[in-house]
Phi, psi and omega in degrees: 000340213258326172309296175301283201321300174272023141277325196284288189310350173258016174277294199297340199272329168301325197291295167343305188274330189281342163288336173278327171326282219309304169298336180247351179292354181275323198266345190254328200288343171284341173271011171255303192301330181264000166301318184290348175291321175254358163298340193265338182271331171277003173262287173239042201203285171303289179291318160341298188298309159334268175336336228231306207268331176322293207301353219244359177241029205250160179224119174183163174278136146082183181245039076057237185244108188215170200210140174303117158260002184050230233252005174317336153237024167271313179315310194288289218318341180265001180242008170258108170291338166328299182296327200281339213262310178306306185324266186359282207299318204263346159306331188277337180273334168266354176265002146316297206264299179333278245245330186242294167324310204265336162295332197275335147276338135335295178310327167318299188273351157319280182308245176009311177264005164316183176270341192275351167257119186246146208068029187310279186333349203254298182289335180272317158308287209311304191258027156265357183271012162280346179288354195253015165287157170299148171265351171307283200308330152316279185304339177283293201288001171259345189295294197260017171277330231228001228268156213269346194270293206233043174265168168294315179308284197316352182262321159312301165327304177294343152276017199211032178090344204253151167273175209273165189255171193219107178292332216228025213200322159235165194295331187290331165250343167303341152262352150262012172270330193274012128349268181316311186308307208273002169287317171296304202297328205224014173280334174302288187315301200299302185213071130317353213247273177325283190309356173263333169271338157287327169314313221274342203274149167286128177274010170284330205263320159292270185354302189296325183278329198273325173286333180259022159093003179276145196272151175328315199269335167302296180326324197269318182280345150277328166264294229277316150336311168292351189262328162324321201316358179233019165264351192288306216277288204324292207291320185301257188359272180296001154263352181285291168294344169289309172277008154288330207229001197285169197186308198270318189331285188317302160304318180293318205275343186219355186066022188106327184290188310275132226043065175076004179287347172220024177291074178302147171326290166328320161296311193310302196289331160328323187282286205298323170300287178281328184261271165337286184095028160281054211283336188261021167266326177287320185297270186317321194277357185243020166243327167258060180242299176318306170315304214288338196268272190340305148316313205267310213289336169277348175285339184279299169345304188294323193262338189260314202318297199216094190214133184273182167300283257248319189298000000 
């Protein structure tokens, strides 16, 4: 008897648990399916970022033996001409990609999306495929594009006379080559960027300007341009942050040379980390680098974000 009792009773607590399984599994099986997603970003995303600025206040080699330092190495960073010299180089370069490059994809797409052009698909693969290249395989192909004896450019050159330039060699030109570099690499993306916004605009309203006597160059700066405006915001972000962030070009081909003539922030913070072992100096220059993106990317937001046509 005492056997049959504790079958009956331990029957009912299996039923118990496989019904609440039963019951809750359509609302619990979609947080299983996404879990391993947010484990790898709290695991290898989140806490990096935590971990990181924790580190920005520490001052020792390696990760270790390290000592409080407060803000001491926010402090160093305006007395390292290293640093003042990265900020430089990668400012010009983002002030490059802002003012020159992301209008030279505007034009890209001007011309493209016209009437006068046929086969847009064809032109829109051409110039997105380099953004989808290894930037390895980039830097390789530019080490000899770029190159001051047997490069191509110095030999196109060389037909029109000019002596050959040392690109990647001297300081004076080692940051418009790598110019050069991000136009073939990021003119496909800007505009591709532009041309979903030239798609989106309606073409009743350049009609409606055309009729009331407005010119090809009225029509683009008073419609089409102002309807631009949040694709305006988009390529400025992301060129802001892009040229911030530039990092394997620079490194494979010149290392930062010469003398420091392409040392972008990102190389810097690479040295003083990964080289140096200075992790919590490496750690400060790269959170103010994030304020500085941050800052810049809400000054755009304000001016471009949320303004009407008319306004």
């Amino acid at each position: 008897m005492a056997v049959t009792q504790t079958q009956v009773t331990a029957r009912p607590q299996t039923t118990r648990s496989g019904n609440w399984w039963r019951r809750h599994q359509r609302k619990l099986a979609p947080f299983l399916f996404i879990a391993p997603f947010y484990i790898i970003f709290l695991v290898f995303g989140l806490y990096p970022i935590f971990y990181s600025f924790w580190l920005s206040f520490f001052k020792g080699f390696g990760f270790e033996q390290k000592a409080f330092f407060g803000l001491g190495n926010y402090i160093h960073m305006f007395q390292d001409p290293r640093y003042i010299n990265a900020v430089w180089v990668t400012t010009r370069f983002a002030l490059f990609s802002v003012f020159i490059l992301s209008p030279l994809a505007l034009l890209v797409a001007l011309a493209i999306n016209s009437t006068f052009v046929r086969w847009k698909g064809l032109f829109k693969t051409g110039f997105f495929l380099p953004t989808v290249t290894s930037a390895v395989i980039v830097s390789v192909i530019f080490s000899r594009v770029l190159d001051t004896n047997y490069g191509l450019l110095n030999a196109m050159l060389g037909w029109f006379g000019i002596q050959p330039i040392g690109w990647l060699t001297d300081t004076n030109v080692v940051l418009p080559a790598f110019m050069i570099l991000a136009v073939w690499n990021y003119v496909g993306i800007n505009t591709l960027f532009w041309l979903a916004g030239l798609n989106s605009i309606n073409r009743e309203l350049n009609e409606a300007a055309s009729i009331d006597g407005a010119g090809r160059l009225q029509n683009f700066f008073y419609v089409t341009l102002p309807l631009l405006r949040p694709i305006m915001l988009l390529v400025t972000i992301q060129a802001l942050i892009g040229s911030y962030n530039v990092f394997a070009e620079p490194f494979l081909l010149t290392a930062g040379g010469p003398s420091d003539a392409s040392l972008f922030i990102s190389v810097y913070v690479y040295y003083q980390g990964f080289e140096a072992f200075n992790v919590g100096y490496a750690s400060a220059i790269a959170y103010s680098m994030t304020a500085v993106l941050l800052v810049l990317s809400l000054l755009n937001i304000k001016l471009f974000g949320f303004r009407g046509v008319g306004d």
